[in-house]
C-alpha positions in Angstrom: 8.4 15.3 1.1 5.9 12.9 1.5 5.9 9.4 0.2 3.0 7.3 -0.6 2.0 3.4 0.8 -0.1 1.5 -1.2 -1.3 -2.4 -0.6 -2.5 -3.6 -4.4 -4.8 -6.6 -3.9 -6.8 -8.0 -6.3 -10.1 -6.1 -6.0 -8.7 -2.8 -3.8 -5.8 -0.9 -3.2 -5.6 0.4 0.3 -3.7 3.3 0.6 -2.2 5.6 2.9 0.3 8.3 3.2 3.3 9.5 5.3 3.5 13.1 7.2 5.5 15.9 5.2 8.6 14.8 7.6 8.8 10.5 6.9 8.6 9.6 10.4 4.4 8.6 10.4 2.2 6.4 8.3 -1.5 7.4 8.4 -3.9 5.1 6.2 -6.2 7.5 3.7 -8.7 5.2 2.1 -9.9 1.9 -0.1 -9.7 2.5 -4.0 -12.0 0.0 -4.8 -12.7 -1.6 -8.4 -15.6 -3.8 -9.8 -13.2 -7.0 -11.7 -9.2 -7.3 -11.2 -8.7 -5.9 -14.6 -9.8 -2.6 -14.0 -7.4 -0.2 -13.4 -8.0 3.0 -15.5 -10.0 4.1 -12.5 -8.0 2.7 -9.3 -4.5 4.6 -11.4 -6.4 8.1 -11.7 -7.3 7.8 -8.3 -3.9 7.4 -7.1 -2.7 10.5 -9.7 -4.8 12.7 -7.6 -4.1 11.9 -4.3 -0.1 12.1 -5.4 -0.7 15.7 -6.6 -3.1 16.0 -3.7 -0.3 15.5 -1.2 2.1 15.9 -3.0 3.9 12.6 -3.1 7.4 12.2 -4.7 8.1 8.4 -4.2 5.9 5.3 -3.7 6.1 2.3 -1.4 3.9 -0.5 -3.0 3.9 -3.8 -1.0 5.7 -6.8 -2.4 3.6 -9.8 -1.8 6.3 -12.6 -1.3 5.5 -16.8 -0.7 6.9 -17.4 2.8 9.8 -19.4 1.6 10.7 -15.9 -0.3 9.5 -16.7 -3.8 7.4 -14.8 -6.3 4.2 -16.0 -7.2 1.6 -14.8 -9.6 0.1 -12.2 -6.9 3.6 -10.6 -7.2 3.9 -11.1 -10.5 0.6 -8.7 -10.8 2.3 -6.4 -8.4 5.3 -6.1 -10.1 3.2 -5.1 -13.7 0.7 -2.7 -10.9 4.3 -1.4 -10.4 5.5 -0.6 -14.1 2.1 1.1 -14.6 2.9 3.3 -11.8 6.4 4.0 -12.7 5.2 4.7 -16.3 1.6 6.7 -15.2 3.2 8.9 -12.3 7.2 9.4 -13.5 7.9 8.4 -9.6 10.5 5.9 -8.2 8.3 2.9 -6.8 10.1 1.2 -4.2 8.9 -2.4 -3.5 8.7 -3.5 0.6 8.1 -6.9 1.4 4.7 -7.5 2.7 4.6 -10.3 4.3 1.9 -10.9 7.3 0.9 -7.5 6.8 -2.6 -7.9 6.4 -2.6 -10.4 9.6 -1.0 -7.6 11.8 -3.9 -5.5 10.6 -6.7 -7.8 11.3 -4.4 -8.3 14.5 -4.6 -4.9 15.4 -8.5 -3.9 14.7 -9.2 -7.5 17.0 -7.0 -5.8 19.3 -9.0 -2.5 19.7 -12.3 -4.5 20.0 -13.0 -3.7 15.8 -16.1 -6.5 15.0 -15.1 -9.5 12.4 -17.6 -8.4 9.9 -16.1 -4.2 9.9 -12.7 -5.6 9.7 -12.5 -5.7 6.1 -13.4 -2.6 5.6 -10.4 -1.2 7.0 -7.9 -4.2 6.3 -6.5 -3.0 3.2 -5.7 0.7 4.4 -4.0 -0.6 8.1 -1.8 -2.5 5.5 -1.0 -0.2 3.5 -0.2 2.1 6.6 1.7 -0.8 8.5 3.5 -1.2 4.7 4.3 2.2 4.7 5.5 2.8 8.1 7.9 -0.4 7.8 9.4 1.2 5.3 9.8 5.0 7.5 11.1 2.8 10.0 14.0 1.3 7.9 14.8 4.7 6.1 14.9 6.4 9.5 17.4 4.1 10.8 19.8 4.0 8.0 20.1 7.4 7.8 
């Protein structure tokens, strides 16, 4: 089984994928879209890679305020969510997000990555660090 990460944003996706045994997160790529609005493209995009890899649940990160509200980016995830649930027919599990995207630019400063390359790659660390949060907590439950 393989389960799918993905960090929606308002212009890209970043997405990546576990191994076929849920213990590793490995980032896959950037689905980017011209305007916010846009999704026909960024959805059949994520259908292929699903049957690519054969992916039977997602993990779609939950952009929460830091005093643990919802605010209009996770309102947009939460309808990115439905359109998943509705496009794919998988269960799309929602994993807080929080300070992702800083632990990704964290770790590409870390490894010496320049300022200006880092946000080519931000969204798809995300998504991995996303992902593998959520391998982590399954694995330690079961």
């Amino acid at each position: 089984m393989r389960v799918l990460g993905l960090d929606y944003g308002s212009g890209t996706v970043g997405v990546a994928v576990s191994d076929e045994l849920c213990i590793t997160a490995q980032g896959l790529e950037i689905v980017r879209r011209e305007s916010e609005k846009q999704l026909r493209k960024t959805l059949r995009r994520i259908e292929e890679i699903i049957s690519e890899y054969k992916v039977e649940k997602i993990v779609l990160g939950f952009p929460k305020n830091m005093n643990n509200t919802v605010g209009e980016r996770g309102e947009k995830t939460l309808e990115f969510k439905e359109m998943l649930e509705r496009r794919t027919g998988l269960e799309v599990v929602l994993w807080d997000e929080r300070l992702t995207t800083v632990a990704a630019d964290r770790a590409m400063m870390e490894v010496g990555v320049r300022r200006e390359n880092r946000k080519k790659y931000v969204d798809q660390i995300a998504a991995a660090l996303i992902l593998q949060g959520y391998l982590d907590f399954c694995d330690n439950i079961k």
